[in-house]
C-alpha positions as CSV (number, residue, x, y, z in Angstrom):
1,X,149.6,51.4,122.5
2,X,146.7,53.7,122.2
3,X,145.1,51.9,119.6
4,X,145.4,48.5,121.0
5,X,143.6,49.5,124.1
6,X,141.0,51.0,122.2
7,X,140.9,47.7,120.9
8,X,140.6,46.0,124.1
9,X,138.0,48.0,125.6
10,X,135.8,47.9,122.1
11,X,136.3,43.5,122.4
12,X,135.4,43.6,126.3
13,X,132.5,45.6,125.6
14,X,131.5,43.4,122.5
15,X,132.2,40.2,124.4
16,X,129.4,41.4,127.4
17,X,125.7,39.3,127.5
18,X,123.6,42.3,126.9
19,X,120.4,42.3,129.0
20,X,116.8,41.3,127.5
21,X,115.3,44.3,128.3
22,X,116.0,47.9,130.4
23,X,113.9,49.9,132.5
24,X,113.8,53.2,131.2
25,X,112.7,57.1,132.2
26,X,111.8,60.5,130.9
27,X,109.3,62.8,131.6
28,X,106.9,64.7,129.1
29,X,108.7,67.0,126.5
30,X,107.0,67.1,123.2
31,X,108.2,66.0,120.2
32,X,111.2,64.1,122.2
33,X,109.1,62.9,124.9
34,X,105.3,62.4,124.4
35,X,102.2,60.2,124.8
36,X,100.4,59.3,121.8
37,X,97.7,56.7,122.3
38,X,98.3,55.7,125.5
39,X,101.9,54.6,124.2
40,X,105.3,57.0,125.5
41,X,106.7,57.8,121.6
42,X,108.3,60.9,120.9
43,X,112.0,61.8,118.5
44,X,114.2,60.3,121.8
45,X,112.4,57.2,122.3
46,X,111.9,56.0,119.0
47,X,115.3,56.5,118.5
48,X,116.3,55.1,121.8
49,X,114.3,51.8,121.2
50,X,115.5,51.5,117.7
51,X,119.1,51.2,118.7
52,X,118.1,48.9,121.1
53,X,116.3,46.9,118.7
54,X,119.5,46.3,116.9
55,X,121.0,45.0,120.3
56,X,118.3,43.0,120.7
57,X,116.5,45.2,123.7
58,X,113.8,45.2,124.9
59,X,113.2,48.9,126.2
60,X,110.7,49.7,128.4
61,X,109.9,53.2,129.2
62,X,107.7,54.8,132.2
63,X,107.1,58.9,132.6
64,X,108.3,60.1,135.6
65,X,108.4,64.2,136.6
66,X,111.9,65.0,136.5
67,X,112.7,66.7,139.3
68,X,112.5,63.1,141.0
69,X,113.5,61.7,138.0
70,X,117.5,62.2,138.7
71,X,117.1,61.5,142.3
72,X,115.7,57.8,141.2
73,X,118.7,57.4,139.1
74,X,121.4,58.3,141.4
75,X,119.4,56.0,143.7
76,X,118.8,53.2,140.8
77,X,115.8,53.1,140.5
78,X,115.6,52.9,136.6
79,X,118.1,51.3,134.4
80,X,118.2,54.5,132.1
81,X,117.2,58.1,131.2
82,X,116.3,60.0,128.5
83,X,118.0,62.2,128.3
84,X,120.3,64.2,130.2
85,X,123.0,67.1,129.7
86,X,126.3,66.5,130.9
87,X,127.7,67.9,134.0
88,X,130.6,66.7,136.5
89,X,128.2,66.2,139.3
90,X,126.0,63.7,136.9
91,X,128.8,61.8,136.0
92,X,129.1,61.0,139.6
93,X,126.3,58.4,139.3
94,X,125.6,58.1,135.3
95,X,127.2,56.3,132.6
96,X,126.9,59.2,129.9
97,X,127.0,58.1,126.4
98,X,129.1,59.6,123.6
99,X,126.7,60.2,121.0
100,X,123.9,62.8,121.3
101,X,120.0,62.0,121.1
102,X,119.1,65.7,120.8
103,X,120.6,69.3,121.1
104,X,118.8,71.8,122.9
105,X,118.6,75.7,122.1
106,X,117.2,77.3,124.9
107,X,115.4,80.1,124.2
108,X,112.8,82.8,125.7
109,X,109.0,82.5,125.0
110,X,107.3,86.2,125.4
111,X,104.8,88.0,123.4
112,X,105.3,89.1,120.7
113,X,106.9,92.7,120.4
114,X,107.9,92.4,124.0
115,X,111.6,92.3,123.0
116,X,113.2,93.5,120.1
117,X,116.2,92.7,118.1
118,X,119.6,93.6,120.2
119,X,117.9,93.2,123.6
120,X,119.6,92.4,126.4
121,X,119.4,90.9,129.8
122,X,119.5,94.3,131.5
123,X,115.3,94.2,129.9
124,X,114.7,90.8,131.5
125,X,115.2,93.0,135.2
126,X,112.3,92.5,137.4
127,X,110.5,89.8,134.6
128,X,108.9,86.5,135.6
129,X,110.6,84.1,133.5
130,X,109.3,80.5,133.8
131,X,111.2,77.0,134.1
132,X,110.3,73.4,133.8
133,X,111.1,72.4,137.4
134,X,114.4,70.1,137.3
135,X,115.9,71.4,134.3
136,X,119.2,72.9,133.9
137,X,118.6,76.2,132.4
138,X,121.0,78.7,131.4
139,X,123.3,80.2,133.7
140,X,122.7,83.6,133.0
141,X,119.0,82.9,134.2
142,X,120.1,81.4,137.4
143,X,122.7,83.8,137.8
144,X,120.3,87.5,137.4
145,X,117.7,85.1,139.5
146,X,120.2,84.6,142.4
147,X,120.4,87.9,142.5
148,X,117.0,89.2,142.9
149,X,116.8,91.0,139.6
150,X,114.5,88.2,138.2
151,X,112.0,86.2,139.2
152,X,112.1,82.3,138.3
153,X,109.2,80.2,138.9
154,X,109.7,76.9,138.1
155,X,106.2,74.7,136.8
156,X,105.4,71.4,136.4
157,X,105.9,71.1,132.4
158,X,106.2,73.5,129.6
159,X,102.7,73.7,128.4
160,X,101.4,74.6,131.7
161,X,104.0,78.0,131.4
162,X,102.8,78.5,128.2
163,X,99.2,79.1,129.3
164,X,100.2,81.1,131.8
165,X,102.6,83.2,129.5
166,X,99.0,83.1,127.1
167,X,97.3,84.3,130.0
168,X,99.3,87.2,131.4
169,X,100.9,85.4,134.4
170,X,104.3,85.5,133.6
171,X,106.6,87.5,131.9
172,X,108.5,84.7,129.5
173,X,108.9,81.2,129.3
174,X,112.5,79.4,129.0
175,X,112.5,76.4,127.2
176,X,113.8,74.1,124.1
177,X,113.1,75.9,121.1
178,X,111.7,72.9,119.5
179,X,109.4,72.1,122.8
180,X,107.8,75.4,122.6
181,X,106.8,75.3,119.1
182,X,105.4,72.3,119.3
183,X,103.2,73.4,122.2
184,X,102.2,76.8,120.2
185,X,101.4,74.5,117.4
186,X,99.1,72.4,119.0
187,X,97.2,75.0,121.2
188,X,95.6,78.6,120.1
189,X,97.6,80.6,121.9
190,X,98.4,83.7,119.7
191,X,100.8,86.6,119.7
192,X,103.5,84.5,121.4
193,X,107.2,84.0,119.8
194,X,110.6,83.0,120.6
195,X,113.4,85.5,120.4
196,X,116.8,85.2,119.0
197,X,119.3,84.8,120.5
198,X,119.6,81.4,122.0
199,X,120.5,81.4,125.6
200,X,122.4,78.5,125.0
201,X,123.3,75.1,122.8
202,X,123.5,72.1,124.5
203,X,123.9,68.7,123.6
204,X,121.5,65.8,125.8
205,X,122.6,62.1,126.2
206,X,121.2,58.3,126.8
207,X,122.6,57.5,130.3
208,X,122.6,55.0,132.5
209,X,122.9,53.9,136.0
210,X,126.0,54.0,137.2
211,X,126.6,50.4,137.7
212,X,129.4,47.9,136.3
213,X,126.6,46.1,134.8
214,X,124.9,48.6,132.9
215,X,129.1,49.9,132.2
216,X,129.3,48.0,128.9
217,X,126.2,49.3,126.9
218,X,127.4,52.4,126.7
219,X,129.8,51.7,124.0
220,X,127.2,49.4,122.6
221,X,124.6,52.2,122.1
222,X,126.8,54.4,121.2
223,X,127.2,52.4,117.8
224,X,124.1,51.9,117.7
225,X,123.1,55.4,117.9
226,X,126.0,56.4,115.6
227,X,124.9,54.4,112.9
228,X,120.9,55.9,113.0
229,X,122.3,59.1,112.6
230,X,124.7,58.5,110.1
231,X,121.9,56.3,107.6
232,X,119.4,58.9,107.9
233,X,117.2,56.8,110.6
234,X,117.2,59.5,112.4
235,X,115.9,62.2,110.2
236,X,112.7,60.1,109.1
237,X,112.3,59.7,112.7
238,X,112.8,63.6,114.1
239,X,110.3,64.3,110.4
240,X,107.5,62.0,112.0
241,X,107.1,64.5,115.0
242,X,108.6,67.5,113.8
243,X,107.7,68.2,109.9
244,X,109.5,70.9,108.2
């Protein structure tokens, strides 16, 4: 019975007129999210557009800062996001995909020497840690910042933290591992390093609206993205911004 309304769902889905084209949203987060030539590019939204390619969708894609970003979402605003991690309250008002567009370890940014192997949180007391404003970030974070023994200030966008972690004004930076290499690549900031452990894994999705049009391409992309991973589409992309 199971596997016959798998089957039904999978023929409704395919059986759907797909849209032309989708009005789509991140904000800034090099190498997923970037501007490069006056065009948004980036590991997410090549990847996005290429499975909507082989839908035959147009995607277009506008930066937006994210703290508004998920309030234009809930309010539909934008068709779809890139990307978002899963939580109940989301699911309220997005269609989440199934397949992940990017996992994030979230780690801390300080100078280097600042802490050593084995630290722990107890060392954080009293720190300026920064955030990018609107991001989930780990809950032991929020939960030592709720009460009082650190300080979170949330900025506009990780590079701007980063300067100010360069420059003495805060104490660490939490971020996407990934994110703030990038931005120590591509700026002379010395004597800055991410420490181990991660804070957290967490996988980040394509989602949608939550409307009973936009219902149906979930399962869509989904295969889509499924089959980029799988025939190493994905790889040469996440190598174009992200060399070994």
């Amino acid at each position: 019975m199971r596997v016959v309304l798998l089957f039904l769902i999978l023929l409704s889905a395919n059986s759907v007129a797909l849209p032309k084209a989708l009005n789509c949203a991140s904000d800034h987060f090099a190498p997923y999210v970037l501007e490069l030539d006056g065009e948004i590019r980036g590991i997410n939204i090549d990847l996005v557009k290429r499975a909507a390619a082989m839908l035959g969708i147009e995607m277009n894609f506008v930066l937006v800062p994210w703290k508004r970003l998920e309030l234009d979402l809930e309010q539909k605003e934008f068709d779809c996001v890139v990307a978002y991690f899963r939580t109940r309250e989301r699911e309220a008002y997005m269609h989440f995909t199934q397949v992940p567009i990017q996992f994030t370890s979230y780690n801390l940014f300080v100078s280097q020497g600042r802490l050593k192997p084995g630290w722990s949180l107890e060392q954080l007391h009293g720190w300026r840690i920064a955030y990018h404003r609107g991001f989930l970030i780990p809950s032991q974070l929020t939960g030592l910042g709720a009460k009082g023994k650190i300080y979170l200030v949330p900025v506009q966008n990780d590079e701007q933290a980063m300067g100010m972690l360069h420059k003495g004004r805060i104490d660490a930076l939490i971020t996407n591992k990934a994110v703030g290499e990038h931005i120590l690549r591509h700026n002379d900031w010395p004597g800055i390093e991410a420490v181990s452990p991660a804070l957290s894994f967490t996988p980040a999705f394509l989602v949608f609206a939550r409307t009973d049009e936009l219902a149906p391409l979930v399962a869509r992309f989904d295969e889509a993205l499924f089959r980029l991973l799988y025939d190493g589409s994905y790889l040469e992309i996440k190598q174009r911004y992200q060399p070994d």
